[in-house]
Structure formats: structure tokens, C-alpha cells
C-alpha positions, 0 to 999 in steps of 0.5 A: 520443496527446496524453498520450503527447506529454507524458510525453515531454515529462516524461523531458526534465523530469525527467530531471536530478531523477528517477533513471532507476531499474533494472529487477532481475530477482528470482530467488526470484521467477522461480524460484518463479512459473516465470517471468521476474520483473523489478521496477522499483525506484521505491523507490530515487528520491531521495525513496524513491517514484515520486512524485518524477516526477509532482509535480517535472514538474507544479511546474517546468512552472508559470509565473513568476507561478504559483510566485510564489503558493506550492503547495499539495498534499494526501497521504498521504505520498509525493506529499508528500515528492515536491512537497517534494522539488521545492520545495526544488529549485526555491526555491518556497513549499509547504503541504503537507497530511497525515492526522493519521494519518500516520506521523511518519516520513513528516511528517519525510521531507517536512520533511527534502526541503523544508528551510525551503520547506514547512508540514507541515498535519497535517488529518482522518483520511483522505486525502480529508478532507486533500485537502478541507481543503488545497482549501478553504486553496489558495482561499483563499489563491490558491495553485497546487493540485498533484493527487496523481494527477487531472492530466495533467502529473502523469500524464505524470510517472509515465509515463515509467516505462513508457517507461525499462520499455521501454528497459531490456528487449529481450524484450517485456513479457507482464504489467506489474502496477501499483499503484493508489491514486488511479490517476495512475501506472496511467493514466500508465503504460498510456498509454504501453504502449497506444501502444508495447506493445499486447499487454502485459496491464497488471494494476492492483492495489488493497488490498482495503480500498480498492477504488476503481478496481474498483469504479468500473470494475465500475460503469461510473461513478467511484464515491466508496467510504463506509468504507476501511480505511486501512492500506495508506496509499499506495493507500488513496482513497475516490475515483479521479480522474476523468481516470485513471479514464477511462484506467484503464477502458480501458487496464487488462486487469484489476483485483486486490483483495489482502488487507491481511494477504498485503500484510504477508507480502510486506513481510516476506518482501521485507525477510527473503529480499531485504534490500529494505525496502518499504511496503504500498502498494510491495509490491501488484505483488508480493503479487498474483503468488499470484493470477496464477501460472498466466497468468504461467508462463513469461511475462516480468513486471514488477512496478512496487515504488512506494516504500519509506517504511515506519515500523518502528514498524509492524512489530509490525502487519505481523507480526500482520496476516500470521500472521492471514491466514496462518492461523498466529494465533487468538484465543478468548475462554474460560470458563476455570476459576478455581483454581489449576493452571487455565492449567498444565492448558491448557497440557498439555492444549490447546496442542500442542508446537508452539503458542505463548501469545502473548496472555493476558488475564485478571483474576480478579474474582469467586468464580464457578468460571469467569471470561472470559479472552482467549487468542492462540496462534501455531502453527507449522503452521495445520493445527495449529487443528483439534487445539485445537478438538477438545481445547477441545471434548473437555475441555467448556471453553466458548469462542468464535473470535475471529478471524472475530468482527470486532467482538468481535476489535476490542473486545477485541484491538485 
């Protein structure tokens, strides 16, 4: 119960900061899964994330002495805008660490919310090489270190999630999917419903490119992860926290990997049928719904939206990792001949009416009768790959399939 205590505690905190945001039950959705879907819109806090709550809770429970040191914090973005957010509120110094990867939307969000309170320290490639250096610099200057997610008053901060969950809605919660990064908002959240919901089944959701907490859980032991893809940077660690981790293993019903490419079909679903802007990490609790429709049929669901800081410059890679996943986008490399005519004949021969060229790569360099050329075609129907297969093999064009090659497609497409 003693965290319970303090995510209580927390409501009282923050409650003048953090908005108490609404519960919206989305149609399309309910129709759709034949269920009752509700989703807790963290993305319209001040700071577009659910951040807001733990790092302003951490930051204003510090004593006199220790705001006078100065904090410092590591992310990849929205904890940072959330600790800028509550420095600038509470006229406390910050250094703020972020990957070099950061979108630079993010670092100007953090400057905007801290004004002249806040460093932006751009370090490493990852968060956790971030997190490494902004340690290494909070020792040796002495200053107050504020945890993304392994601390128990940032914890309590995104816990009071689940008790405004619990205000907000008279029937009883079946399924509450949560997204999982360092899994501060899981831990806090599950602590909350373990006591006061019980029979609620809480699902954490992880990009499958960084399956920490899974696959730390299915170890049985925190488990460092060696490689991650870093796309969804708002939930992409190599390492859990030790405290949530502890929580999370017992109070999660489930774990659910989801393909970075179903993520960015969500997002732009999301943006195109709802007018709700979200990032990858915002879009985990929705995209995984697919995985669950049978268990959710008729059941009451909620699906915690964490943020909204995306970057349109990222839209052209949303686009093309959800047409990759949706079957919808093919890559081959070709032996194409080189005479005039060559790619006309292709056109009317291989592609369907249908079939768009989307990529076309090539560069006459010998006086060979057939020379290497990069081909993307964008279909319509991905059942439509079957006839380009057959009409490449029928006209003895030699070619490979680019898209299950992952390092020849890096090589050459990315």
C-alpha cells in the first residue's frame, strides 16, 4: 500500500499543474472491436504527454537545499519537456540530457516549457547512453538527479492516472492497456487498480524493437537488451527500471509486442479518421487492439494515449513503415535490360492497372544487355504481389525480393 499512499499523495501535488485529462470513448473503435473503447487522452497535458505528472510531483517534493543544487534529468523527450515544464513553474535550474537523435521538435518543446531555467545537452545515440552521461555530469556537479521512471515519486505521479480512470467511469474497467518504455507509468498505474480494481486485467504494450520489460519478465530477472530499434523513442530502453520492473512482473496480466510498422498504421489512422495527432509510443495501447479482439469483445477498455509530440518530419517514415507492414510496398532488385523501351515493357507487362512505381533506381554504366535497377511498387491490394511475381518469372527477368533481405534493403533503400 505504501505506494498507493503516495500516488495519493501525488493528486494533491499536482493537481493545480497537471490537467485532469478526459476519458473519450471512441466510436470507430467500439464499433469496430464490439466493444466499449475509451481512451485517456495524456496527450492534451500541457506538455502533450503524461510526463507532466511524475517529473513535476518528483521536482516540488525536493527540499529548499536540494532545488538550490539544480536537477538534472535524462530523456528522450517527453520526460524531458515535463521536468522543463516544472522547473520553469518552480524557478529551479535543470540540465537536461537527450540523444543526438532527438527530433528537434522535441529539443525546441523543452526550451519553450523551460524558457531560461534549462540546458538542452545533446549526448549519445540512445537513451541509455544519454542517461549514462547526464549521471556522470549530475556527480560531478552535485546536483539532484530526477529518474525518467525508476523512482517512486515519479511513479506516484503517473499513478494518479489511474485513480482519475477510476473516477471518471461507473462500469468497471475490463482491459486497461498501458505503454511500456522504462515502465514508470505501468508500475505506477497497476499499483493503483491491483488495490482498488482487482479484476481489471492490465496489458503492458512494448514496440517490438525494444522488448525489454517482456523480455525481462519472461526471464524472470531485469535483462539489459544488446541492440534496439529506436524508432518508437518514447518507449524504446535497453534496460527496464529495477523498481518498476519488481511491480510490473506482478501486477501486469500481459505483455504485447507490436510491430513498429502497425504502430505507424495506427498513427496515421489515428490522424486521418480522428483528427487526433499521436506519436509512436502515444499509439502502442491502440495499435495492439488487433491483438486482442477476441478477449475485448464486449468488454469495457481503456487505452492510455501517453502523448502527442510527434514531428512531421517523420511523416514520410510513418507512411513507408506502414505500407511495408501492410503488404501494401515491395522492393526488388532487377537484371533489367538495357535498350530502349526496357522500363515501357515493364510497365505494361509486370505492374497491374493498379500498381504504382514508387522507387526507381538505376544508372546506365556498362554496355552489358542488362544492368542492376532498384524498383519500389506501391499496390493497392497486397494480394496484387502474387501476379508481379509470376509475370517477372514468366518474362525470365531475374530479380530478388527486397523486403525480407534486411540488410541488402538497408543497403540499398534506406
Amino acid at each position: 500500500m505504501e505506494l498507493l499512499d503516495k500516488v495519493y499523495e501525488a493528486r494533491e501535488r499536482i493537481k493545480n499543474v497537471a490537467l485532469h485529462t478526459p476519458l473519450m470513448k471512441n466510436e470507430n473503435l467500439s464499433e469496430e472491436f464490439s466493444a466499449q473503447v475509451l481512451l485517456k487522452r495524456e496527450d492534451l497535458q500541457p506538455v502533450r504527454s503524461y510526463k507532466l505528472r511524475g517529473a513535476y510531483n518528483k521536482i516540488v517534493s525536493l527540499t529548499d537545499n536540494e532545488k538550490s543544487q539544480g536537477v538534472v534529468c535524462a530523456s528522450a523527450g517527453n520526460h524531458a519537456q515535463g521536468v522543463a515544464f516544472a522547473c520553469f513553474k518552480l524557478n529551479i535550474k535543470a540540465t537536461i540530457f537527450m540523444p543526438v537523435t532527438t527530433p528537434p521538435q522535441k529539443t525546441k518543446q523543452v526550451k519553450l516549457f523551460g524558457k531560461d531555467r534549462v540546458e538542452v545537452v545533446l549526448k549519445g545515440d540512445t537513451f541509455d547512453a544519454s542517461f549514462e552521461e547526464a549521471k556522470r555530469f549530475c556527480d560531478a556537479s552535485n546536483s539532484i538527479f530526477i529518474h525518467p521512471f525508476d523512482d517512486d515519486k515519479v511513479m506516484a505521479g503517473q499513478g494518479t492516472i489511474g485513480l482519475e480512470l477510476l473516477e471518471d467511469t461507473q462500469i468497471p474497467i475490463d482491459y486497461l492497456f498501458v505503454p511500456i518504455g522504462g515502465g514508470g507509468l505501468a508500475a505506477g498505474v497497476s499499483t493503483v487498480f491491483k488495490h482498488l480494481s482487482p479484476h481489471t486485467k492490465i496489458i503492458g504494450v512494448e514496440p517490438a524493437g525494444a522488448p525489454s520489460m517482456t523480455n525481462s519478465i519472461a526471464k524472470g530477472i531485469n535483462t539489459t537488451l544488446e541492440d534496439i530499434d529506436k524508432f518508437v523513442d518514447g518507449a524504446s530502453v535497453k534496460r527496464v527500471g529495477e523498481k518498476t520492473f519488481k511491480i510490473c512482473k506482478d501486477n501486469l496480466e500481459d505483455t504485447v509486442l507490436v510491430p513498429e510498422g502497425k504502430i505507424c498504421t495506427t498513427i496515421l489512422r489515428m490522424y486521418n479518421e480522428e483528427a487526433i495527432v499521436v506519436e509512436p509510443a502515444g499509439a502502442l495501447t491502440i495499435a495492439v487492439l488487433d491483438f486482442y479482439k477476441e478477449q475485448i469483445k464486449g468488454k469495457h477498455v481503456v487505452c492510455v494515449v501517453s502523448g502527442s509530440n510527434n514531428d512531421i518530419t517523420r511523416t514520410e517514415e510513418i507512411k513507408e513503415r506502414s505500407l511495408l507492414y501492410e503488404g501494401l510496398k515491395h522492393y526488388f532488385l532487377l537484371r533489367f535490360p538495357q535498350r530502349a523501351g526496357a522500363l515501357k515493357e515493364f510497365v505494361n507487362d509486370i505492374l497491374g492497372p493498379n500498381d504504382d512505381i514508387a522507387y526507381f533506381q538505376y544508372s546506365k554504366k556498362t554496355n552489358r544487355e542488362t544492368g542492376p535497377v532498384v524498383v519500389g511498387v506501391e499496390l493497392q491490394d497486397k494480394a496484387d504481389l502474387f501476379q508481379i511475381e509470376q509475370n517477372l518469372k514468366n518474362r525470365n527477368i531475374s530479380y530478388q525480393y527486397l523486403n525480407g533481405n534486411e540488410d541488402l534493403f538497408t543497403h540499398l533503400i534506406i
